[in-house]
Phi, psi and omega in degrees: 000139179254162155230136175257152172246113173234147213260118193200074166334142185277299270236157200185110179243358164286332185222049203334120168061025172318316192282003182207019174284161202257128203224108216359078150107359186231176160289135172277003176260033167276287180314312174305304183295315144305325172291317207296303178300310166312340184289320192054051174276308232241164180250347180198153152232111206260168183238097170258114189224156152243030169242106183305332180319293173295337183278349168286313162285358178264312175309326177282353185247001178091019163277171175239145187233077198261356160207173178261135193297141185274161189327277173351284179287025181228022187282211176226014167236011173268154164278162177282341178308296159322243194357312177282316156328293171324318176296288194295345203265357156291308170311320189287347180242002160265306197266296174176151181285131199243161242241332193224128201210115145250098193269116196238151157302142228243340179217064172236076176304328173268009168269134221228155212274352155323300172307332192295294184303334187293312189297311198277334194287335152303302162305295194303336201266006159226082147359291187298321183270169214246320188238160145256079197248136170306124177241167159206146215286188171266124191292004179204135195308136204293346188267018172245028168281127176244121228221126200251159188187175176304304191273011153140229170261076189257168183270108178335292164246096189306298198287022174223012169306325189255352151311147177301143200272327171286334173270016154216138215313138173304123177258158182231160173246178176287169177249291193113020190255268178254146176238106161274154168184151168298160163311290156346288194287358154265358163290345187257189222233019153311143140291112213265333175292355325142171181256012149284026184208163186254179190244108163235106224256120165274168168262121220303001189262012160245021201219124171200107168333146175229073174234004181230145165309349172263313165290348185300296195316299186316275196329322178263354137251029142267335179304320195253021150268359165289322205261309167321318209278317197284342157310330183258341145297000000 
């Protein structure tokens, strides 16, 4: 049996009532919640909050919010790795211990249930690895970083400033949408950041960080040149 857990604080302060602000025409923890339930993965999709505000709109969209995140893991210096433990180690003692644990973000409007399915389908087919997550590449080589300071302009990496963008190696980032992982393996003091996990590489016109009034603003219009584009093919 799989479960998503998705992690959705009430309290947000760059962005007030982020996780259920209305993000073209929906709550943005509507979308997550929607990709999860079209994947037809899960067995259960829990909501972990300590706003009842948000546990009603997530309950309307068809998650279950069977307890409220307790003070302690809801504070602005817990990870999210707690917050998702806390989900399974609830699911195990009330429902049943579940075999596959998935953690999506509450402010991923791009996520879609291919990646979802891409991500368990990778974990089963390698034993040896622990977690599955979304990465998406850096749209300009990282080894080209430029570091501004009291003494001007300097290069990050002097020795690759001057290679050729084909001659270095492509770097990727977290996307920030899902973490698949066995369960066992997020109870245990595995890294998920680590060579115990895969890869599952989105393509960068699905992936935009929401922690700012600016980026929300970028995120809905790509969403809704996103929305454009599949209307008109």
């Amino acid at each position: 049996m799989n479960i998503a857990i998705i992690p959705a604080r009430g309290g947000s302060k760059r962005i007030p009532g982020k996780n259920i602000k209305m993000f073209a025409g929906k709550p943005l923890i509507a979308y997550s919640i929607e990709a999860a339930k079209e994947s037809g993965l899960f067995d259960k999709i829990l909501i972990s909050t300590d706003s009842e505000e948000v546990a009603e709109v997530a309950k309307s969209y068809g998650a279950d919010v069977p307890f409220i995140r307790p003070q302690e893991l809801s504070n602005d210096f817990v990870g999210t790795r707690p917050v998702t433990n806390h989900g399974i180690k609830y699911c195990i003692e009330h429902f049943y211990k579940p075999e596959f644990c998935c953690c999506i973000y509450a402010t991923a409007p791009f996520l879609q249930a291919k990646y979802l399915q891409q991500g368990l389908d990778l974990l089963k087919q390698d034993s040896e690895k622990s977690f599955a997550f979304s990465v998406t590449s850096f749209p300009f080589p990282v080894q080209r970083a430029l570091k501004i300071d009291q003494a001007g302009i300097s290069a990050m990496f002097p020795e690759d400033i001057g290679k050729r963008s084909q001659d270095l190696q492509e770097a990727y980032h977290d996307a920030g949408q899902f973490y698949w992982g066995r369960s066992d393996n997020y109870l245990s003091n595995k890294k998920i950041f680590s060579q115990h996990s895969l890869a599952v590489v989105l393509p960068r016109h699905l992936v935009q960080d929401i922690d700012t009034p600016e980026d929300w603003l970028q995120a809905e219009l790509m969403y809704q040149a996103y929305v454009q584009r599949l209307k008109s093919e």
